[in-house]
KOLMARDREN-65452 format. One record per residue (C-alpha): residue number from 0; x, y, z. Coordinates in steps of 0.1 Angstrom, whole numbers. Each point is the difference from the previous one (the first is absolute). Layout:
// residues N
<tinu: NUM x: X y: Y z: Z>;
...
This chain:
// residues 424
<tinu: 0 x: -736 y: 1280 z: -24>;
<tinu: 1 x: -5 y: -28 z: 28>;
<tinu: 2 x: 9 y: -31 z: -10>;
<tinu: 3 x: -21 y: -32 z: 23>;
<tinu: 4 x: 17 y: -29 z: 9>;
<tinu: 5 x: -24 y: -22 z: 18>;
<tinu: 6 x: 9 y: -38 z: 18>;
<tinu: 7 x: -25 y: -20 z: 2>;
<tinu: 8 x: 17 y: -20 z: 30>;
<tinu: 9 x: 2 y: -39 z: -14>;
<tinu: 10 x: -20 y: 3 z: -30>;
<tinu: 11 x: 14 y: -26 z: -19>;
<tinu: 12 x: -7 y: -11 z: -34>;
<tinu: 13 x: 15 y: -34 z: -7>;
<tinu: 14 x: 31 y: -24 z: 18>;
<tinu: 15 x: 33 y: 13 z: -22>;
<tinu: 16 x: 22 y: -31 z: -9>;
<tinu: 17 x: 21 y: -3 z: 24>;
<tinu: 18 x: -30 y: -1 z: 27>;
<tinu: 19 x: 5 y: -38 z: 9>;
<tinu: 20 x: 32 y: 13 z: 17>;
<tinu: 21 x: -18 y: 18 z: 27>;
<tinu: 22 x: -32 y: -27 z: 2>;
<tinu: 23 x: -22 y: 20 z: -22>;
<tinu: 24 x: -2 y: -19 z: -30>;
<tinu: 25 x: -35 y: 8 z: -16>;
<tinu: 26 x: -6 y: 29 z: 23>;
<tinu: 27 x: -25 y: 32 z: -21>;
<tinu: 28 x: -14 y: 20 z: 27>;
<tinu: 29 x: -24 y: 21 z: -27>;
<tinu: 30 x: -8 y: -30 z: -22>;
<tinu: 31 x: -8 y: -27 z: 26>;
<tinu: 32 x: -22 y: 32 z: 20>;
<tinu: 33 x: -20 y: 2 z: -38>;
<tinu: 34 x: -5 y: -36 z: -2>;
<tinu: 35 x: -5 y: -6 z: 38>;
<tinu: 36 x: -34 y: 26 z: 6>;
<tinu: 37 x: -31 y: 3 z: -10>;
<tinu: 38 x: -6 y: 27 z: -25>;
<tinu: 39 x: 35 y: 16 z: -5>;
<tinu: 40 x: 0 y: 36 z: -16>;
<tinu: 41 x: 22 y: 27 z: 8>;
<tinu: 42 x: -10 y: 20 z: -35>;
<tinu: 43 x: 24 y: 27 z: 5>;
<tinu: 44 x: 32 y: -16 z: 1>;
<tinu: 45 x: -15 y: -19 z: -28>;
<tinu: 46 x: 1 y: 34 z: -19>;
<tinu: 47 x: 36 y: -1 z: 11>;
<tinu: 48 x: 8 y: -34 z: -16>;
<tinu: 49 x: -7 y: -27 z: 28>;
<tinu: 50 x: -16 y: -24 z: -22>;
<tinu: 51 x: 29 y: -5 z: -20>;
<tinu: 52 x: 23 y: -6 z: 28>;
<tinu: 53 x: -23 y: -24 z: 20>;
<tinu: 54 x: -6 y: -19 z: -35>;
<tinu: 55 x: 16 y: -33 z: -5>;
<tinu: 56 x: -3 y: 7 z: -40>;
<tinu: 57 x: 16 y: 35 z: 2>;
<tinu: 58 x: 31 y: -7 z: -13>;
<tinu: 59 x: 8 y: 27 z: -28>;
<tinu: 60 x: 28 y: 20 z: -8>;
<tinu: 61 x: -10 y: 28 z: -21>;
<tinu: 62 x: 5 y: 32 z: 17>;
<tinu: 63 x: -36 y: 13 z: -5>;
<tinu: 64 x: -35 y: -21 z: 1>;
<tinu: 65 x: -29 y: 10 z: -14>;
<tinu: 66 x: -15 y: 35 z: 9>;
<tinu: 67 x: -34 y: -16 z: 4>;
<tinu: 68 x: 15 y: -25 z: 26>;
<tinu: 69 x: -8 y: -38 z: -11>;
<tinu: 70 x: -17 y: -32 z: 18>;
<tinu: 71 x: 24 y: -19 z: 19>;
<tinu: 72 x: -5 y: -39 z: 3>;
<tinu: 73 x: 8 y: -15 z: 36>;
<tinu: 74 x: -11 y: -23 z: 23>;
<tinu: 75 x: -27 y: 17 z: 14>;
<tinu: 76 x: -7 y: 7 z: -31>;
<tinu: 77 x: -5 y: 28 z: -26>;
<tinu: 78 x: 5 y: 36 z: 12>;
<tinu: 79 x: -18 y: 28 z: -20>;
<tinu: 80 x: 15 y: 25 z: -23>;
<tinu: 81 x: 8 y: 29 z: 17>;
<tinu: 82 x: 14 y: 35 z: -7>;
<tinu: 83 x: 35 y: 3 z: 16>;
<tinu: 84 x: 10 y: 35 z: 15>;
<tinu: 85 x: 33 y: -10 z: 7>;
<tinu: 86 x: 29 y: -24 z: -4>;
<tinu: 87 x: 10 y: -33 z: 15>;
<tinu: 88 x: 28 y: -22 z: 4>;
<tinu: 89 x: 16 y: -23 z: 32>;
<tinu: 90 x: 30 y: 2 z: 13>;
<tinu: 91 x: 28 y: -27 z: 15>;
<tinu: 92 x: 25 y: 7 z: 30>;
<tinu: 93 x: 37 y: -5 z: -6>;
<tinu: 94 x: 5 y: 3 z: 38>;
<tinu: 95 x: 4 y: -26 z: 18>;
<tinu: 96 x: -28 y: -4 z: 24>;
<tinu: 97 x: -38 y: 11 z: 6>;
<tinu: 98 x: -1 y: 24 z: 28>;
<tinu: 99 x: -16 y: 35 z: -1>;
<tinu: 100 x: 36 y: 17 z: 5>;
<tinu: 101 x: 13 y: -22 z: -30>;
<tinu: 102 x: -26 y: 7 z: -22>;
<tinu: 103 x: -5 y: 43 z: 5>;
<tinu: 104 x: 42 y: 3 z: -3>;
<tinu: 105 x: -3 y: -16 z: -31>;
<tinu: 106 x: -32 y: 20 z: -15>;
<tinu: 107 x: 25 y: 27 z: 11>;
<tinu: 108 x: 28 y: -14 z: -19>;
<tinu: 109 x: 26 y: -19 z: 27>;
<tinu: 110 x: -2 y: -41 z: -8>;
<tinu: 111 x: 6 y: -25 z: 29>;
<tinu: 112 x: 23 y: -23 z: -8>;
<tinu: 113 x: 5 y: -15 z: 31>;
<tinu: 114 x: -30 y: -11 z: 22>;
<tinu: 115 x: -5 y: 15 z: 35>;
<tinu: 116 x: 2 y: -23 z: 24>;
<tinu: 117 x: -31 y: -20 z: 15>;
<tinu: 118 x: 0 y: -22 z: 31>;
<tinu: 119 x: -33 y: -25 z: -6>;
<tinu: 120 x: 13 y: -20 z: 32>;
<tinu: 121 x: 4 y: 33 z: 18>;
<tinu: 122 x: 24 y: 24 z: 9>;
<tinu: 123 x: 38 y: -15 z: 19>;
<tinu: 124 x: 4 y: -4 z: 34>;
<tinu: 125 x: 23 y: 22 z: 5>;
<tinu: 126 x: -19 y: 26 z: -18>;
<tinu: 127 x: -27 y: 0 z: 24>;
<tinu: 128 x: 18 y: 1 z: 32>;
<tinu: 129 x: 16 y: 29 z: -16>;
<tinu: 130 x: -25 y: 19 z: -9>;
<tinu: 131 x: -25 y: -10 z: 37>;
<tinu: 132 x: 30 y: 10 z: 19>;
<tinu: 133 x: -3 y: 35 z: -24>;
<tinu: 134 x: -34 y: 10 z: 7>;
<tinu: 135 x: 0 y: -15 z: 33>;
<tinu: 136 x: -24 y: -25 z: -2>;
<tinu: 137 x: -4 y: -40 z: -10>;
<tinu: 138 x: -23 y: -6 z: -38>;
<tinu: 139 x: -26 y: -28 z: -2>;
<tinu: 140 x: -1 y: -14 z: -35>;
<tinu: 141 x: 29 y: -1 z: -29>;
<tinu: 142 x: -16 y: -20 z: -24>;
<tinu: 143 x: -18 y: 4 z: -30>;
<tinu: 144 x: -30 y: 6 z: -4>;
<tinu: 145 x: -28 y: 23 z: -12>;
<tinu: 146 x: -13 y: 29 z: 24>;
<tinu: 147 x: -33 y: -9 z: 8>;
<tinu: 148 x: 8 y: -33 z: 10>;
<tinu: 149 x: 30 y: 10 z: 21>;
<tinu: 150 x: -23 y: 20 z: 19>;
<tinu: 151 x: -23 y: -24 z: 5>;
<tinu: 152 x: 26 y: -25 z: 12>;
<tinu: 153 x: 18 y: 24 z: 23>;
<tinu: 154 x: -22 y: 29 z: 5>;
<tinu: 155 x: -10 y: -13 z: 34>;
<tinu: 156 x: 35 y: -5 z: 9>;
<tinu: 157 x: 8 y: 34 z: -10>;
<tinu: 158 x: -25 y: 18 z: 20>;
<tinu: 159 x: 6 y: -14 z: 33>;
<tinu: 160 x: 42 y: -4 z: -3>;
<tinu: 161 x: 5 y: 31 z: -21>;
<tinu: 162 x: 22 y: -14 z: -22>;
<tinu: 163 x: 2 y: 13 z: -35>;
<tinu: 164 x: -9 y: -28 z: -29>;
<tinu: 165 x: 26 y: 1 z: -26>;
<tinu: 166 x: -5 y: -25 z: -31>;
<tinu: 167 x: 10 y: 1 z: -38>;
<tinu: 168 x: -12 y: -18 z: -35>;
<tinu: 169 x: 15 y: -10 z: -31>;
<tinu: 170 x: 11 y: 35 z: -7>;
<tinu: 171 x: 30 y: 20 z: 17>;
<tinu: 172 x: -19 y: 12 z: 27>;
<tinu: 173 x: 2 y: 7 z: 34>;
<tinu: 174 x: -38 y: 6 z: 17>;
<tinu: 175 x: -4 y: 7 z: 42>;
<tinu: 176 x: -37 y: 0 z: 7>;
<tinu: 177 x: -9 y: 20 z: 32>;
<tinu: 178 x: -33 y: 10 z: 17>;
<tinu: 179 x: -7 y: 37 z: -5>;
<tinu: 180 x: -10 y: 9 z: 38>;
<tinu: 181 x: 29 y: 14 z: 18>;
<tinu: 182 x: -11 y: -22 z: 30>;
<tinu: 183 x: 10 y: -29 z: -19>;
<tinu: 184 x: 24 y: 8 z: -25>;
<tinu: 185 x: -6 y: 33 z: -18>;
<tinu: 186 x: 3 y: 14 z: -36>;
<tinu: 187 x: 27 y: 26 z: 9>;
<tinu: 188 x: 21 y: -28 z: 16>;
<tinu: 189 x: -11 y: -25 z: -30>;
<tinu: 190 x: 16 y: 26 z: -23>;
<tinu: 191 x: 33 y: 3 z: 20>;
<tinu: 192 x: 8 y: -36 z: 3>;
<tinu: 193 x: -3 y: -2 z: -42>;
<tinu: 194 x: 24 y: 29 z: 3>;
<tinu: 195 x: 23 y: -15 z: 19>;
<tinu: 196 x: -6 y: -36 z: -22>;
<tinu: 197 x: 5 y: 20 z: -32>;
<tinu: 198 x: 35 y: 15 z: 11>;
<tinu: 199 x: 9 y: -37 z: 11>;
<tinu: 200 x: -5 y: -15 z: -32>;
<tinu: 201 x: 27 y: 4 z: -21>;
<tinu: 202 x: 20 y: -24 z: -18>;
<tinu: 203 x: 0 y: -25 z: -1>;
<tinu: 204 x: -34 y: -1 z: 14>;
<tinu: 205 x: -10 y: 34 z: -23>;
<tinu: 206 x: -37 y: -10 z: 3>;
<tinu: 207 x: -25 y: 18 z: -27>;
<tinu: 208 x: -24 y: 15 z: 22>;
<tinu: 209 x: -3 y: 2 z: 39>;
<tinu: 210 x: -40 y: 1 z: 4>;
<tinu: 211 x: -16 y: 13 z: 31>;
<tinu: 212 x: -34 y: -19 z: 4>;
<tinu: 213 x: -24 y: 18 z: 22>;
<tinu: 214 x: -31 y: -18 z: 15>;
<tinu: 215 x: -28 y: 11 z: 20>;
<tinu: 216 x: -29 y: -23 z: 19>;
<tinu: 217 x: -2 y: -28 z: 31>;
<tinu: 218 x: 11 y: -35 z: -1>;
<tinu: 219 x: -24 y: -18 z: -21>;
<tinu: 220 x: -10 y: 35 z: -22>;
<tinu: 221 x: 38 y: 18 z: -15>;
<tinu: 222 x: -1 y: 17 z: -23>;
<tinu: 223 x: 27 y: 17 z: -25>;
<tinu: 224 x: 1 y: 37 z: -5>;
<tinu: 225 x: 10 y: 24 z: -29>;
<tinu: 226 x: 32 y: 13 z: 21>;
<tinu: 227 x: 24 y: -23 z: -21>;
<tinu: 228 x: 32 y: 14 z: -4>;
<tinu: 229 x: 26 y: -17 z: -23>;
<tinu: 230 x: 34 y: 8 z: 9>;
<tinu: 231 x: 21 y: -7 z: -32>;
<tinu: 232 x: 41 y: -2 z: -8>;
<tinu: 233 x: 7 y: 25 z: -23>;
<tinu: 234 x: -1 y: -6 z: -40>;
<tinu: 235 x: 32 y: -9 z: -14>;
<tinu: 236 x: 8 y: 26 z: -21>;
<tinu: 237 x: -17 y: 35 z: -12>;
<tinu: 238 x: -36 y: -7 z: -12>;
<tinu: 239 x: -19 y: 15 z: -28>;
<tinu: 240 x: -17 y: 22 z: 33>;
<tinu: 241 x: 34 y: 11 z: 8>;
<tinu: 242 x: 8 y: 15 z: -32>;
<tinu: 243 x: -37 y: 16 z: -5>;
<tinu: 244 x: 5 y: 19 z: 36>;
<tinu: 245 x: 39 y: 11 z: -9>;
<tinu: 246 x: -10 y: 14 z: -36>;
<tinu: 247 x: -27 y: 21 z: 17>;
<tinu: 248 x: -31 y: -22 z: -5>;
<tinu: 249 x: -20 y: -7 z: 30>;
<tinu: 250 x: -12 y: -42 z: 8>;
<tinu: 251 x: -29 y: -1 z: 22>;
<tinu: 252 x: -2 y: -35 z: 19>;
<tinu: 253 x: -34 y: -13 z: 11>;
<tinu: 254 x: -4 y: -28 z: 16>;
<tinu: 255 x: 29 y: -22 z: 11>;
<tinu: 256 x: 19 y: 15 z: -22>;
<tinu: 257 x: 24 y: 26 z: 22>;
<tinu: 258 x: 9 y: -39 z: 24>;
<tinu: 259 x: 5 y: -23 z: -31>;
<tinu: 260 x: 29 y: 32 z: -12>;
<tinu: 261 x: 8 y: 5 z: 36>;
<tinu: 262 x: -5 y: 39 z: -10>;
<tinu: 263 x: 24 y: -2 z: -27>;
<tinu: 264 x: -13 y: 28 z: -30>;
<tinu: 265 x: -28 y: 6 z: 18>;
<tinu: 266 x: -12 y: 37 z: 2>;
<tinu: 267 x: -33 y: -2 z: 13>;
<tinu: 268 x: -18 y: -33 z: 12>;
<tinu: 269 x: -39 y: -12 z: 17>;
<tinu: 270 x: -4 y: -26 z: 16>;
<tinu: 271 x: -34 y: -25 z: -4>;
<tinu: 272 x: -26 y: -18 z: 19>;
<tinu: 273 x: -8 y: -20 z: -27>;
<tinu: 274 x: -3 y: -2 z: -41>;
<tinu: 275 x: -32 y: 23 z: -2>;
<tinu: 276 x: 20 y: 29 z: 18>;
<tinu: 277 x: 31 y: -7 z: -17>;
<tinu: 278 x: -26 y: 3 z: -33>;
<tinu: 279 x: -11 y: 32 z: 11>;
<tinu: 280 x: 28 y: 16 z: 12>;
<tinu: 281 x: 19 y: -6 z: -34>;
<tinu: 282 x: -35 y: 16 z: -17>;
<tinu: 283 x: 7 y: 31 z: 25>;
<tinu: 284 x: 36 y: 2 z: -11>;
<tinu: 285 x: -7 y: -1 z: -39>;
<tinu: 286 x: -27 y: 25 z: 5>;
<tinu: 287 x: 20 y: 20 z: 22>;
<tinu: 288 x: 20 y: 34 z: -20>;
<tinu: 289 x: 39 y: 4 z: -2>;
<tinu: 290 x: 14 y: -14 z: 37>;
<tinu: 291 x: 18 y: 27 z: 14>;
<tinu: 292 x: 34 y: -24 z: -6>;
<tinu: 293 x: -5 y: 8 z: -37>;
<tinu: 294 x: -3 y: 30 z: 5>;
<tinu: 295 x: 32 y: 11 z: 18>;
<tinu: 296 x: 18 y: -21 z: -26>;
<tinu: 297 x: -20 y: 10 z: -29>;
<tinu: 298 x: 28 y: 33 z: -9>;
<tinu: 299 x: 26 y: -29 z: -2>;
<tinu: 300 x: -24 y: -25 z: -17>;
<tinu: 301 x: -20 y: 16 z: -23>;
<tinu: 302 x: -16 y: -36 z: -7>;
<tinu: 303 x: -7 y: -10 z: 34>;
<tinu: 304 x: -20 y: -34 z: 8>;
<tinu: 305 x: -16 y: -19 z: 27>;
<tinu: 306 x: 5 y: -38 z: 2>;
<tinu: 307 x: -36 y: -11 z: 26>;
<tinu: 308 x: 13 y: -37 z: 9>;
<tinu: 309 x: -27 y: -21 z: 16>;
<tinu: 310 x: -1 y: -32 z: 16>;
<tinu: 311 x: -30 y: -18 z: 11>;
<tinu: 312 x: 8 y: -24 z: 19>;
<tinu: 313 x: -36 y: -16 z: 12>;
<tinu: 314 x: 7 y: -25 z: -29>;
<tinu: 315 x: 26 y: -14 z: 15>;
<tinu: 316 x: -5 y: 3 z: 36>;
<tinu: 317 x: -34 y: -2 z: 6>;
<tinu: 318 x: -11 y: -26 z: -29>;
<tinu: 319 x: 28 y: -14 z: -18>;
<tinu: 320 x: 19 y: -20 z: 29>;
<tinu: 321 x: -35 y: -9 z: 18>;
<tinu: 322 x: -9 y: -15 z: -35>;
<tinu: 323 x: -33 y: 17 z: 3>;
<tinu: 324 x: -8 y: -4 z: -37>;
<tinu: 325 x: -32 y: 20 z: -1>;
<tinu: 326 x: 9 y: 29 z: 23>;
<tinu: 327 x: 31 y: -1 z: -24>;
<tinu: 328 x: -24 y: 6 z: -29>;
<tinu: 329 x: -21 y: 28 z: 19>;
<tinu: 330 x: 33 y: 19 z: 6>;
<tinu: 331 x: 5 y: -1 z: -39>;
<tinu: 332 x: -35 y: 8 z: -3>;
<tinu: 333 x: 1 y: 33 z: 22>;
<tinu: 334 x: 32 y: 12 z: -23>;
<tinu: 335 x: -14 y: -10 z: -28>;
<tinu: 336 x: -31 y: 26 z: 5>;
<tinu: 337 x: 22 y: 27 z: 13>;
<tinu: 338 x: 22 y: 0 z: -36>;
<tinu: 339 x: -27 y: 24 z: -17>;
<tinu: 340 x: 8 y: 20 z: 32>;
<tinu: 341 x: 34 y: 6 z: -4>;
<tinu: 342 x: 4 y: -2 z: -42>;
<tinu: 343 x: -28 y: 32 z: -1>;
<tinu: 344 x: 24 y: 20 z: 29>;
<tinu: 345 x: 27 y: -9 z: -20>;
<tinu: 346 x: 16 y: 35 z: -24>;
<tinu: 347 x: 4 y: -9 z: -36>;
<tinu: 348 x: 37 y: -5 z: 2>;
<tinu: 349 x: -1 y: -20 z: 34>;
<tinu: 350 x: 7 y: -38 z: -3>;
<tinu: 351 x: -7 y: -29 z: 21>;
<tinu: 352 x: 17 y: -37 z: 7>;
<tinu: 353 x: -15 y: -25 z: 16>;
<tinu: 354 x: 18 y: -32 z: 6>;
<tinu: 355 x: 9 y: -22 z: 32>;
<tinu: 356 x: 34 y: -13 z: 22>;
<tinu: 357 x: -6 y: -36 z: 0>;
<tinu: 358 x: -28 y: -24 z: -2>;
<tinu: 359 x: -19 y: -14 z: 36>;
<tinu: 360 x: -27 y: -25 z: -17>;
<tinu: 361 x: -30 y: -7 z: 19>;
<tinu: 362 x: -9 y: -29 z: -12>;
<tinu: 363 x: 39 y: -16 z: 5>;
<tinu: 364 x: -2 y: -26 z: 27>;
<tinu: 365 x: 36 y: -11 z: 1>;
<tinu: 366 x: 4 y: 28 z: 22>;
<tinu: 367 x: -12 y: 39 z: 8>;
<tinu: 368 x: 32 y: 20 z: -9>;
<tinu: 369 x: 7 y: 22 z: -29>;
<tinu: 370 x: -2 y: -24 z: -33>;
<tinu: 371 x: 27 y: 7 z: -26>;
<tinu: 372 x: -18 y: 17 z: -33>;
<tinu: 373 x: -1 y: 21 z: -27>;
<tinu: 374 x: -13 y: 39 z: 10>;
<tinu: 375 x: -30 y: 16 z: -28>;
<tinu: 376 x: 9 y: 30 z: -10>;
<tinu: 377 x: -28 y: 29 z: -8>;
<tinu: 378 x: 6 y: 36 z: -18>;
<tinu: 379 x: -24 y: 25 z: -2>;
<tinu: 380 x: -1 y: 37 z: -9>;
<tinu: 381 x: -17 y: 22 z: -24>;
<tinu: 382 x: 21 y: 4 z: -21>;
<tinu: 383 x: 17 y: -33 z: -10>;
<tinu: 384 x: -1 y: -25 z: -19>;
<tinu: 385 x: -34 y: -24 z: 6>;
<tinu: 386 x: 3 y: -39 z: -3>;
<tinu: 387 x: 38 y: -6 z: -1>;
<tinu: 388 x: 13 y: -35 z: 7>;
<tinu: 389 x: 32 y: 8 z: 21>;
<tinu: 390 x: 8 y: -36 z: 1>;
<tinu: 391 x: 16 y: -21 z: 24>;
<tinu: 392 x: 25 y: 23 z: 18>;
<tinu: 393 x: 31 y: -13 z: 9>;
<tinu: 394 x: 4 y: 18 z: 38>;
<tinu: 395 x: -23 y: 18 z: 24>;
<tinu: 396 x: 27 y: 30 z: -10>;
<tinu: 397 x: -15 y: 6 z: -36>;
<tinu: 398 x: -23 y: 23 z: 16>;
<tinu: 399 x: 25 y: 17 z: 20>;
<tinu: 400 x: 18 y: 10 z: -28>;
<tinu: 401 x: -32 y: 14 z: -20>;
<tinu: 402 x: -8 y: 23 z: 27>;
<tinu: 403 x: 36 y: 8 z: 4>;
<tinu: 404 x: 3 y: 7 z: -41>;
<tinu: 405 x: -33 y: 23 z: 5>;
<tinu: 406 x: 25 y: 19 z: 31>;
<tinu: 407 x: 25 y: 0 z: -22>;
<tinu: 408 x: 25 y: -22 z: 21>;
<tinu: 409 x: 17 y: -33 z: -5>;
<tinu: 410 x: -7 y: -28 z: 21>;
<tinu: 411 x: 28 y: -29 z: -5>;
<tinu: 412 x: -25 y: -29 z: 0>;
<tinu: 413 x: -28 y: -7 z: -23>;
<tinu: 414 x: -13 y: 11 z: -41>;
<tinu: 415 x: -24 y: 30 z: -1>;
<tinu: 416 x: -35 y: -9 z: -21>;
<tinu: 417 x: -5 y: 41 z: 3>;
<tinu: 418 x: 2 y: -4 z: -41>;
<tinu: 419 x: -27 y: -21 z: -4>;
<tinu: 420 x: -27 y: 18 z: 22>;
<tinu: 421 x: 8 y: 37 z: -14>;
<tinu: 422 x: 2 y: 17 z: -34>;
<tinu: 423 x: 35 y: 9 z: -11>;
């Protein structure tokens, strides 16, 4: 059995109540994308249930809706019946924050109660003589700001001094942005000085991620890579991963996955270039046989499974904080026609999640961070239950514990909805 757990990086679906708290009052990444382009259809996550979660009339509580599906009145109108193939429901963080680190350790069952820290007027003085005197070299930026524009306000700088770029945002991050040529900075070196950041940063300056920003080009034409490397703190507390790897199942990370754990129950791991091969190489791994980690464990676990966690991350990253609205709704449109893909690789006991971390809406002008909203939440598989309402969830860890019921382990955090998807 391989169970999918797949992040849809951002994917919002509606500000949760306390939003206004972190300037994201009436943030909906998915419903302001519907209502903001031309033409909006992603038809198979309807089949999943998106319709009732982007609908301003979906409101009901009933456990089960109609087999059939039903017409769902909104403001861009009427949406067509349709014939659900699997459940839906949304889900609200109980953490305290919207980072990508917060959000996976609590899909994995550890709550945040306490916020990482954030510097939005940049990092202390005496921080950054620290740290230049550590990796030997003075920093050009330490402010806030998005990547691109960083680059394009200190690119030039950077390529004739030589001088890493380090910057942050809203979130707990700490990002150094460096030129991949070796004659002017190099990737190798780039990665070293995040090392050297990441063992710095401890508390009370126990920043999220440290996030190595690679860029190629010449003044004027820069240009980010796909050699991103987060360099997280390590979750506080044994994670649903954890507990899979130690009772003999195996948790395959694509994606960002291994850095947002910092390796943590992690037995095998792929990195991506972007969401289509983080798509394909979670297809490859659910049509791939028995791993050869199940295997060896397999006379000790005689009901061995394989947890595939994906991020994709081009949501966030590439669309999301650029508030590119329409390249944003081509990125849902690619996964969208990939679905049929990976449902039809799928065996008949296999199941799949799909769900997000944290919201980033494009349309959201008050700023381009990570906007504070409820996640959707998708189940598929062959063999359960079709057109379930799981309701409004009360944390991200709801999901961790379902998988973790289906392993047979108990995570501390969150109510299994394993019941309502599968025949007793």
């Amino acid at each position: 059995m391989k169970i999918i757990l797949m992040v849809l990086d951002s994917v919002g679906v509606g500000a949760l109540p306390d939003a206004e708290k972190y300037n994201d009052a009436g943030a909906d990444t998915l419903g302001h994308i519907a209502k903001a382009v031309k033409d909006f259809n992603l038809p198979n996550l309807v089949k999943l249930g998106l319709y009732h979660l982007i609908s301003d009339a979906e409101a009901s509580a009933t456990k089960r809706c109609d087999a059939s599906g039903m017409g769902i009145p909104t403001e861009v109108g009427i949406y067509p019946r349709i014939n659900l193939i699997g459940s839906y429901g949304k889900m609200n963080e109980a953490s305290i924050g919207k980072d990508t680190p917060i959000g996976h350790w609590e899909m994995t069952g550890l709550i945040t109660e306490r916020p990482l820290p954030t510097y939005p007027n940049g990092f202390p003085k005496d921080l950054m003589e620290k740290y230049e005197k550590a990796i030997g070299t003075k920093t050009l930026g330490n402010y806030a700001s998005s990547g691109t524009e960083i680059i394009k306000a200190l690119g030039d700088e950077h390529y004739k001094t030589g001088y890493p770029i380090v910057y942050t945002s809203a979130d707990s991050v700490f990002q150094i942005a460096a030129h991949e040529d070796d004659k002017i900075f190099g990737l190798k070196r780039l990665y070293q000085i995040c090392e050297i950041a990441r063992k710095m940063l401890v508390a009370p300056h126990n920043i999220g991620r440290v996030i190595a920003r690679p860029f190629i080009g010449t003044p004027g034409n820069f240009k980010r890579t796909s050699n991103r490397h987060d360099y997280a703190i390590d979750p506080a507390g044994e994670t649903l991963l954890d507990k899979i790897k130690n009772s003999g199942g195996e948790v395959y990370g694509i994606g960002k996955i291994k850095d947002i754990f910092n390796g943590h129950g992690i037995s095998n791991f792929a990195t991506t270039k972007s969401n289509m091969d983080g798509m394909q190489k979670t297809l490859e791994a659910v049509r791939s046989p028995k791993s050869e980690v199940q295997k060896k464990n397999y006379t000790l676990h005689p009901t061995p499974y394989t947890l595939i966690f994906t991020n994709l991350v081009d949501f966030d990253m590439l669309w999301g904080h650029r508030r590119d609205v329409q390249a944003y709704y081509n990125g849902l449109k690619e996964f969208d026609e990939y679905l049929p893909e990976l449902e039809n690789a799928m065996a008949d006991e296999d199941v799949l999640f799909i769900t997000a971390d944290h919201g980033c809406d494009p349309t959201y002008t008050a700023h381009t961070d990570h906007t504070r909203e409820y996640v959707p939440l998708f189940v598929f598989g062959k063999n359960l239950h079709k057109c379930v309402n799981l309701g409004v969830r009360k944390t991200f860890a709801d999901v961790g514990q379902t998988i973790a019921e289906v392993f047979k382990i108990k995570l501390n955090n969150g109510e299994s909805f394993l019941k309502d998807i599968v025949s007793s």
